[in-house]
N, C-alpha and C positions, 0 to 999 in steps of 0.2 A: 503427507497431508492426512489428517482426520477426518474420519467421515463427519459430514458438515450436520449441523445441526438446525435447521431450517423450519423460520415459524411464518405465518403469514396473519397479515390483521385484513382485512376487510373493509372495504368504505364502498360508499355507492358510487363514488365519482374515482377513487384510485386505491388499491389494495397495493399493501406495503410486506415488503423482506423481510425478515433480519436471520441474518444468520452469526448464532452465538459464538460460534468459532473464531470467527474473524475481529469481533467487538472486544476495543481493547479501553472503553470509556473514555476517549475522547472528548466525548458530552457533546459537541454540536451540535446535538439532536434535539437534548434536554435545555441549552443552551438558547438555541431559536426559536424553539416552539415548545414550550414547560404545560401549553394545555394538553398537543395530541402524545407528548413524549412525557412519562410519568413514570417513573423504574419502580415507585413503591406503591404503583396501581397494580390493579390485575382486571382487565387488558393494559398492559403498558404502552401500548400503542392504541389509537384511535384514532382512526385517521378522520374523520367526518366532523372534529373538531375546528376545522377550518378548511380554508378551500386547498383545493387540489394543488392547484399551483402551489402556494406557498410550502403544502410540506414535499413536492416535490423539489424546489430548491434548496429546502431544509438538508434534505436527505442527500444531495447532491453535493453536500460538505460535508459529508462524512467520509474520513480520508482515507479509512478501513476496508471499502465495500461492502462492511455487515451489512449498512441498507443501500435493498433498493425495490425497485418500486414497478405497478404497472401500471397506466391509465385505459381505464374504461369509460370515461367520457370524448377520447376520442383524443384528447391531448397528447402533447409533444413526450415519447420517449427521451430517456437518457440520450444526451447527443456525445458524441465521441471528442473528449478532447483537443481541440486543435494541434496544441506542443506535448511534449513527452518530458515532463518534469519529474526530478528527483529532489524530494526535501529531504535533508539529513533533521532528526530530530534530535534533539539535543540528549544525550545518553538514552538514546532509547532507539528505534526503528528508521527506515528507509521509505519517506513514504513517495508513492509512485502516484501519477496522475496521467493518464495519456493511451494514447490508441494501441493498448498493451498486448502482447501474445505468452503467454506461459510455456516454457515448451521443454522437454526432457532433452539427457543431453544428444540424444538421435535424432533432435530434432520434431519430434511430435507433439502436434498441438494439445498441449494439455487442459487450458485454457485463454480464454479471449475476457481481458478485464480492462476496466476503465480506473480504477480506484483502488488502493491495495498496498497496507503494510509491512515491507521484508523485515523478516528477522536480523539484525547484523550482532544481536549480542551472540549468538551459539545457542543460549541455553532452548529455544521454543521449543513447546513438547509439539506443536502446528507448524512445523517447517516447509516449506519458504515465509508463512505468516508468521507474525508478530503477533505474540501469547500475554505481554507484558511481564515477563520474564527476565527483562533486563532492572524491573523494577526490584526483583527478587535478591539479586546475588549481586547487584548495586555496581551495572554497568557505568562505565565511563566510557568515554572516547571522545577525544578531539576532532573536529569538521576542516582541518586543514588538508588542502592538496598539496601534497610533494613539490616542489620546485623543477624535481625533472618531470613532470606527468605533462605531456604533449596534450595541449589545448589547444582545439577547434575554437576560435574566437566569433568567427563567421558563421560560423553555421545556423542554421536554422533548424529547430528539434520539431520537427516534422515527420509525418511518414507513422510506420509503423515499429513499436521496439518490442525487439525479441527479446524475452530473457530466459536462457537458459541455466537449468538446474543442473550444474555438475556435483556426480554422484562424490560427495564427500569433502566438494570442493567449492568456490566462489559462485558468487551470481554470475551470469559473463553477458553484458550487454551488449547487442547487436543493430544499430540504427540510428538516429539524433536525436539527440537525448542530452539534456543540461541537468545539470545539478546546482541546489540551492543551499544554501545554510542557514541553517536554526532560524536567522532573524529575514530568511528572502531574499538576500544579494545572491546575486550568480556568482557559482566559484571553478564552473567547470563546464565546456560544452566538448561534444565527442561525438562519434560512430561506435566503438568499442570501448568495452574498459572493464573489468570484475572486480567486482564487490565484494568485499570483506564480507562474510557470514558466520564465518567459529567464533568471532569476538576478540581476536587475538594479535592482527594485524599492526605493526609499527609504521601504514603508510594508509589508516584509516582515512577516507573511507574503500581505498583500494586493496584489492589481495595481495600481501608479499610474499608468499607461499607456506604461513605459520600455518594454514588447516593443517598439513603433511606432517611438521614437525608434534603437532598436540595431539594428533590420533582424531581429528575431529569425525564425526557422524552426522550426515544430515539426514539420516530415518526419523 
């Protein structure tokens, strides 16, 4: 990971995030709210442009976790996802939503996230994050699951999900946790399963153990 590069706006009723690192233009921001979201202002943010609420919903679709936010009027914190969803985006990132834990592969908490982009092309110079880098060297990859990949149908993606960062190697998901594709239909529920991250996988979006064969790096 990079060290993060963190800026904050100010409002009287809620002071806003962004950390550049993680912002992969998405636009949602720019998108819902084009008064307090402005990329070619300076302040680009201003939050006092409407009320609290709203750009705290705003910023609550942002699928990155570049933003977030605090309230000082006394208002509701970011609340914790119910389910643990995985969106396959279409040649581009993994995006995460849910009561997440980051954690190396010893098991130590590295971080506690709600919102967050994995890299599955290989190339992010921000790894585990999604740099848009797949935009660069003009990823592909198909959102189909294997035929053999044993799916949880029942389950409930609840709970807490670990995701572990093996040194050189896949994501490896630990908890309930679904997966969606490009257009929203569920194509996958589970407890475990690892993630494709070098870009190279023939059983995308799972690991088939090509990191080993390409000499992958996840520094």
């Amino acid at each position: 990971m990079k060290r993060e590069r963190l800026y904050t706006y100010k409002g009287d009723n809620i002071e806003v995030h962004y950390n550049l690192g993680r912002c992969i233009h998405a636009a949602e921001c720019v998108r819902g709210l084009p008064d307090v979201f402005q990329r070619d202002r300076r302040p680009w943010i201003v939050p006092d442009l409407d009320s609290a609420d709203r750009v705290a919903e705003i910023i609550l679709k942002c699928p990155t976790g570049a933003l977030t936010f605090d309230r000082k009027d006394g208002g509701n914190l970011e609340p914790i996802p119910e389910t643990n969803i995985i969106q396959i985006k279409e040649d581009g990132p993994h995006y995460v939503r849910g009561n997440v834990q980051i954690k190396s592969p010893d098991g130590t908490v590295l971080k506690s996230e709600t919102r967050l982009a994995l890299c599955r092309c290989g190339a992010s110079a921000n790894k585990p994050y999604c740099d848009n880098s797949h935009l660069k060297i003009g990823f592909q990859a198909s959102e189909n699951v294997p035929d053999n990949q044993a799916n949880s149908g029942d389950l409930l993606p609840v709970g807490i999900l670990e995701v572990f960062l093996a040194d050189n190697g896949p994501v490896r998901l630990k908890g309930n946790f679904e997966i969606h594709s490009s257009d929203g239909k569920s194509i996958f529920r589970g407890r475990k399963a690892s993630l494709c991250r070098c870009g190279g996988s023939q059983k995308k979006p799972f690991c088939d153990g090509t990191h080993r064969k390409i000499g992958f790096s996840s520094e």
